[in-house]
N, C-alpha and C positions, 0 to 999 in steps of 0.2 A: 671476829672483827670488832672492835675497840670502837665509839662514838662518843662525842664529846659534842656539850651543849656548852654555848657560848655568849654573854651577852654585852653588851654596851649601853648602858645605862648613862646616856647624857641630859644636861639641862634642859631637853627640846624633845628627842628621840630617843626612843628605844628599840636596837637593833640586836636582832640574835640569828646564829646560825648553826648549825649541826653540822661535823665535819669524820669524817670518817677515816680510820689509822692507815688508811691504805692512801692517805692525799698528804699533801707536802706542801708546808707554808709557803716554801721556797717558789710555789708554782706562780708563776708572772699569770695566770689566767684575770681575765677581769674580777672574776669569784671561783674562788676555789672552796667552794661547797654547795651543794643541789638542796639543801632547804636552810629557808631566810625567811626574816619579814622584819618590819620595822611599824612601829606605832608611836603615836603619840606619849611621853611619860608620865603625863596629868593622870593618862586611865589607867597608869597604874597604882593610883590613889580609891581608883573603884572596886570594890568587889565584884560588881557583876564582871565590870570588863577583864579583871584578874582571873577570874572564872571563866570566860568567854577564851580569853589566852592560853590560859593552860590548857583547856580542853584542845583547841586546835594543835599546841603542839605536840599535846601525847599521843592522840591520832594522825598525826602526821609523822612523826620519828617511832623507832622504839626505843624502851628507855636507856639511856646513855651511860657509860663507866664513869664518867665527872662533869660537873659543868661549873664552868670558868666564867669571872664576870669580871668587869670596873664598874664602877661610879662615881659620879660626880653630884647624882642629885640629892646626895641626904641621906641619913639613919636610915626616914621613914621611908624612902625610895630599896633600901636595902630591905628592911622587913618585910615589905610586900615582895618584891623579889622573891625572895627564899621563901617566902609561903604557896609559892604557884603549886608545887608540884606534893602533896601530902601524899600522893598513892608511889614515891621516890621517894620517903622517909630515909632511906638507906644507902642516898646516894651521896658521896662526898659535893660540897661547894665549896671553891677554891675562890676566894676571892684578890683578885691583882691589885696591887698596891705602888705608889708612886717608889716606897721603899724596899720592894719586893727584887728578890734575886734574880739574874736570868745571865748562865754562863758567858763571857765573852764580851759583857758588855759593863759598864758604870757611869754612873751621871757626876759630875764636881758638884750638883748643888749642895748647899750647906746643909741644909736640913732635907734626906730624900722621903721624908713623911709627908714633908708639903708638897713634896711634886705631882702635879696630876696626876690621878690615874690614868688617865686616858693620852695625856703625854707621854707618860712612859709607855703605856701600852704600844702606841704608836711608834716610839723610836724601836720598841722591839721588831716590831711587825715589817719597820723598814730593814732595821739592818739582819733578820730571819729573809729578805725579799735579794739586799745586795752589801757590799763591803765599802764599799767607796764613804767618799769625803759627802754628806747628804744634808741636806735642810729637809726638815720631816713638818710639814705644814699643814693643818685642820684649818679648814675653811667653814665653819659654822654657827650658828651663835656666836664666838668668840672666835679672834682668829689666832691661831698659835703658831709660831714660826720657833722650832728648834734645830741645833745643829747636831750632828751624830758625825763626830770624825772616823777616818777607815780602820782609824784605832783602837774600834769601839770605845770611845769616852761621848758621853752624854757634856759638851759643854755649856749647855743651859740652852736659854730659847726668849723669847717675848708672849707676853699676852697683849692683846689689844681688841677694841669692841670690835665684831663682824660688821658684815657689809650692813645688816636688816636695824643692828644697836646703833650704828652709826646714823645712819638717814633719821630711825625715830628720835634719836638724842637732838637731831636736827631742829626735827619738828615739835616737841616737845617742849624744846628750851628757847622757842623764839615765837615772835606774834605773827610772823608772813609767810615762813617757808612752811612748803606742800610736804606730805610722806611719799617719799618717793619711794620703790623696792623696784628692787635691780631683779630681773629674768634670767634665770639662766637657761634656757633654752633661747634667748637672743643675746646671748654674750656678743660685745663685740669691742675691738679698743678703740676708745672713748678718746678724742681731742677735748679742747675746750668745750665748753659748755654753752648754747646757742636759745640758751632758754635756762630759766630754774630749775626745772626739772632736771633738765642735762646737765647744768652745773652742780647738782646735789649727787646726779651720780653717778657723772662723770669724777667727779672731785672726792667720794669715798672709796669708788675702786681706784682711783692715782693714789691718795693714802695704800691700802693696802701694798700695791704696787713698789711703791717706794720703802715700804718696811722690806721687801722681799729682796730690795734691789741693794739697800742697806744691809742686809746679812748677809747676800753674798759679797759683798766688797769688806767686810770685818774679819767673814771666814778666813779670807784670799791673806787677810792684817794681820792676822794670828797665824798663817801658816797651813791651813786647810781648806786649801781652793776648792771650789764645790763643784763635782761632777753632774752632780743629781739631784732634782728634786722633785722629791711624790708628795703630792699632794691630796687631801680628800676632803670629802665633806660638800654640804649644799650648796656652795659658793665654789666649789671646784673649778667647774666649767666656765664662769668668767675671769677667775684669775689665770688660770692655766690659758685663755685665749689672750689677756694682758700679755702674758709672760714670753707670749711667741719673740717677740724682739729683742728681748735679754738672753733669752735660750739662743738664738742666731749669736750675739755680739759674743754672748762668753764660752762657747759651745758645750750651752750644757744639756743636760737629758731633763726634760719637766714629762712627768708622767703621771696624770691625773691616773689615782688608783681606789675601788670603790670598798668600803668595809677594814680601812687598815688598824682602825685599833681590835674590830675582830679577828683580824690576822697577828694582830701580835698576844693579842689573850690566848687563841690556838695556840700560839708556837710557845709560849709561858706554859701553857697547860699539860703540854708534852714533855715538859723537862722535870714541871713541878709533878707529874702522877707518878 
């Protein structure tokens, strides 16, 4: 039996998971793989704590036929990366790339060396999950909204500051307003704002909102009405409760989904070994 180690190396988090040749990207499970963790990506600036990691996951997996990564944090986030594991000398690392091949599918942007890693990762991981007409959204640090038609063509996407960049840019850039950070374990949709607080954030989740509500009315423009939208990431669970009333008006499917750019490095990993 075949194992594949997997990581996700973003600006904030570092997520990895181990997934075994007997599972299938395709599976709609919340997680489709029995070992995960995610840490901070500062300590993977540390040796100890680089040490501390690798150790836990060689004793927790055995060692894997390849391991499959993106990033977005840098060289030097790369170098420490590929140094975890010195007693795997032997083992291929496949690293995904914004220009990187993956049958069935193609992006239009002009240059695909610029496109995210973790964007494309992501439109993989959607359209390996379904076919349809999709908005493939990362709710995190930064929030990403791309569209993936049932065409498989990658029409490009938006960047814009997350929920946490927006409130600090708030507070940072003026003398009176508070830092506000939105909970997502108390998601809820937000009216007007009945105080500072609530109008800081109420008022950067109606931005995100309205970007979201914006791309499906452009898709519908160009000819690719949107079925579906997965969404992930730490802000998941407040935009996905925003999004209940657009999902009613346009009947679409919003399906917050947890680890999606490790489901498309998987499903990359398996075509590229």
């Amino acid at each position: 039996m075949s194992l594949y180690l997997v990581f996700d190396v973003g600006n904030t988090r570092l997520k990895w998971a181990a997934v075994e040749s007997t599972q299938n990207p395709a599976d709609r499970q919340k997680k489709g793989w029995a070992y995960s963790g995610s840490i901070s990506t500062k300590l993977l600036a540390s040796a100890d704590h680089r040490t501390e990691l690798a150790d836990y996951i060689a004793k927790t997996i055995p060692k894997p036929d390849a391991i499959g990564f993106c990033c977005v944090a840098g060289s030097e986030a790369i170098a420490n990366l590929q140094s975890l594991f010195p007693q795997w000398n032997d083992v291929s690392w496949k690293q995904l790339q914004g220009d990187s091949i993956y049958p069935g599918i193609r992006t239009l942007y002009a240059d695909p060396v610029k496109l995210g890693a973790d964007r494309w990762a992501a439109v993989i991981g959607a359209r390996a999950l379904a076919t349809s007409n999709t908005l493939v959204i990362s709710a995190g640090t930064a929030t990403t909204i791309d569209l993936l038609g049932s065409n498989g063509v990658h029409y490009g996407g938006w960047i814009m500051p997350g929920l946490a960049l927006m409130q600090e840019s708030l507070h940072t850039n003026t003398a009176q307003l508070p830092l506000v950070e939105s909970d997502p374990r108390q998601a809820q949709s937000g009216g007007f704002g009945l105080s500072t607080t609530e109008a800081i954030g109420f008022g950067c989740e109606a931005a995100q909102f309205g970007a979201i509500t914006r791309a499906v009315q452009l898709a519908k423009e160009i000819n690719h009405p949107i079925e579906r939208i997965w969404i992930d990431g730490g802000n998941a669970p407040i935009l996905a409760k925003q999004l209940d009333l657009l999902a009613k008006q346009c009947g679409l499917l919003i399906e917050p989904i947890e680890g999606l750019v490790l489901r498309g490095i998987w499903a990359w990993l398996l075509k590229a070994s």
